[in-house]
N, C-alpha and C positions, 0 to 999 in steps of 0.2 A: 086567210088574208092574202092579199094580192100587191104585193111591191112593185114599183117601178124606179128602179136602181138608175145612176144617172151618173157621171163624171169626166173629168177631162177637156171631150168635145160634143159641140153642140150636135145634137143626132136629125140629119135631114128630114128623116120620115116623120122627126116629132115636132121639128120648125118649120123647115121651107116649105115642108107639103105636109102637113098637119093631117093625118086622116083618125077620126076618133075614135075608131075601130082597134088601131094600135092600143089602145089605152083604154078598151072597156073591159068594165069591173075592177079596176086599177081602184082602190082601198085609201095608199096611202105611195106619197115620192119622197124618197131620197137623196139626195145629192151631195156626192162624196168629194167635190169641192172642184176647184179650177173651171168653173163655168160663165157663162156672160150670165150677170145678174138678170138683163131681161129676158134671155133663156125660162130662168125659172120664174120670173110673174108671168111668163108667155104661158107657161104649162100647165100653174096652178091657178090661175084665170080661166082659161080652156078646157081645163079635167075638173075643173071645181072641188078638185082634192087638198088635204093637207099635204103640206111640202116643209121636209126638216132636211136642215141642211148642215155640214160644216166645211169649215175654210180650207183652201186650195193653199200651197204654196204663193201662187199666185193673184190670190185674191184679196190683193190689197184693197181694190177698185168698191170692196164691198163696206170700205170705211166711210166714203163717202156719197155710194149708191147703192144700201142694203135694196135684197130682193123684194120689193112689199109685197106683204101678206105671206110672207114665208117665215117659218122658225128657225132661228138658229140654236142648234142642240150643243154647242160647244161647253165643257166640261160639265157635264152634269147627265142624270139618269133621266130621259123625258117615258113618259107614261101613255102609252099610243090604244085604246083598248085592251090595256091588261099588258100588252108589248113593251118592256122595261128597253130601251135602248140610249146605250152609252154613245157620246159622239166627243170625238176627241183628234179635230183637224190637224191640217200644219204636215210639212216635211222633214227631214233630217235638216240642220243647218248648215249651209253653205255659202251662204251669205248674209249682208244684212238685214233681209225683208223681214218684216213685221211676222208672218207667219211659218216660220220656220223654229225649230228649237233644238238645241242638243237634245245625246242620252239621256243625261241629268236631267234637262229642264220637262223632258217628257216624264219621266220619273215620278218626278217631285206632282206635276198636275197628275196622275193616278194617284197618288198616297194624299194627295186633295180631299180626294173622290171615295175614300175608302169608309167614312163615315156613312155615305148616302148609298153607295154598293149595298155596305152591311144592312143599312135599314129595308132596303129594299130588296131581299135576298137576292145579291145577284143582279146580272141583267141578261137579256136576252140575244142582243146585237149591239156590235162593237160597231158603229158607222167610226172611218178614219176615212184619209185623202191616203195616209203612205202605208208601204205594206207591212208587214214583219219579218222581220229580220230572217233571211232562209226559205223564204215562203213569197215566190211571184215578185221578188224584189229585185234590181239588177246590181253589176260590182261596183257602179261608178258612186262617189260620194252622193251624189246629189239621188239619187235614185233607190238608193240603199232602203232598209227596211230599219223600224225599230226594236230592237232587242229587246226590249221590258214589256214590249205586246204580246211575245212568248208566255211571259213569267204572268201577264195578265190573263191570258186566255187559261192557262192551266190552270191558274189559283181556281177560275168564277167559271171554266166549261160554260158560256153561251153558245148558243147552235149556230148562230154565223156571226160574218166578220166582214164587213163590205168596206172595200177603198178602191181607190183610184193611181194616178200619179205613173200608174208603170202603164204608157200606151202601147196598143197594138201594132199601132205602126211605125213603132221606131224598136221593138223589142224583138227579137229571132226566139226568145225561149219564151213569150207570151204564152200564159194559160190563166183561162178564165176560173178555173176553179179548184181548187187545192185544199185536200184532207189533214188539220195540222194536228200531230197526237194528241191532243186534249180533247178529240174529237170535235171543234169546230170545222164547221167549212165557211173556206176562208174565198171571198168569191170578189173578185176582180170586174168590176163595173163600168171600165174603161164604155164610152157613149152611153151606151143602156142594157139594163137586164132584167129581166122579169122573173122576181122570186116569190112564189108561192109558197106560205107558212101553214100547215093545219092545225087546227085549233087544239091539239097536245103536242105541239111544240113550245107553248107557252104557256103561262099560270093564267087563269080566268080571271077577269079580276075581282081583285080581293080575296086571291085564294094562293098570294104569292107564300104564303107559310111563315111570312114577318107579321107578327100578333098589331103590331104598333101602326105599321104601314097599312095593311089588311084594315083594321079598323078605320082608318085614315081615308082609305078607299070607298068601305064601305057609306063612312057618312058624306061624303063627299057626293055620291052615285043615289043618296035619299035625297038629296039638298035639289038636284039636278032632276028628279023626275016631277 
């Protein structure tokens, strides 16, 4: 499966000069949040792809001009061909904006989530906007990482972890991709980045090894052919 990772800033080659060569065999987009809404109905119009998305710090603007024809994957496990992915925007809190939250309030939204994790053994990718705490994040409040994305990624080891938030060009220790010991890789999609999944990096579906959900799947996938 073929990713096209997306956040922060708007990517020239994919707007101003649009060439669809960039983005063939592109599966499925991403967007790890802080982007102009029509950014993404630009993309997902133009690639005739699914587009999941979650909220930027800054992405107030999308209360009152959601992306159309885009998904918002925020707190919850969305089901992408077999592809379990967690989406869980927003920044450290620093101010008053809508999409920001504490330790705690991030906290609390995972121990939300721990019912639907359970049913659905696991997930496969972690979409966020902020990083984790120690890992591609920087010292300033506002940029800092979440500490309880540690303690998530260890509990549930998914194979990646894609956010945004810490740009390229304003960071000196910028890296795009970072191995965190729970064996995730943890990949910083600052514009855009092309991840390529092969198909046992994932559960096929209906073969996530949750008896409840698997069947859930299954009749789900008779209903649809």
């Amino acid at each position: 499966m073929k990713i096209l990772a997306i956040a922060d800033e708007e990517s020239k080659p994919l707007w101003d000069y649009y060439n669809p060569e960039r983005v063939k065999d592109v599966d499925l987009i991403i967007s790890c949040g802080d982007l102009d809404p029509a950014y993404l109905e630009f993309l997902v119009t133009m690639t005739n792809c699914p587009l999941l998305y979650v909220h930027g710090n800054h992405d107030t603007k999308y209360d009152y001009k959601p992306p159309l024809g885009c998904t918002c994957i925020e707190d919850r496990v969305y089901n992408f061909r077999g592809l379990r992915i967690l989406g869980l925007g927003g920044s450290i809190r620093y101010n008053d904006s809508k999409y920001m939250c504490t330790e705690k309030q991030m906290q609390s939204r995972i121990n939300r989530l721990r019912t639907e994790i359970t049913l659905k053994n696991g997930f496969d990718i972690l979409v966020a906007h902020a990083p984790v705490k120690g890992y591609g994040d920087m010292d300033d409040i506002p940029h800092r990482g979440f500490d309880c994305f540690n303690d998530l990624l260890t509990r549930y080891r998914p194979k990646y972890m894609l956010h945004g938030h810490v740009h390229q060009t304003y960071s000196r220790n910028f890296v795009r991709s970072i191995n965190h010991p729970s064996g995730t890789s943890i990949i910083n999609c600052y514009e855009s980045f092309i991840l390529d999944i092969g198909a046992d990096e994932y559960p096929a579906p209906g073969k996530t090894g949750s008896a409840l959900y698997d069947l859930y799947m299954n009749m789900k996938r008779r209903r649809e052919l």
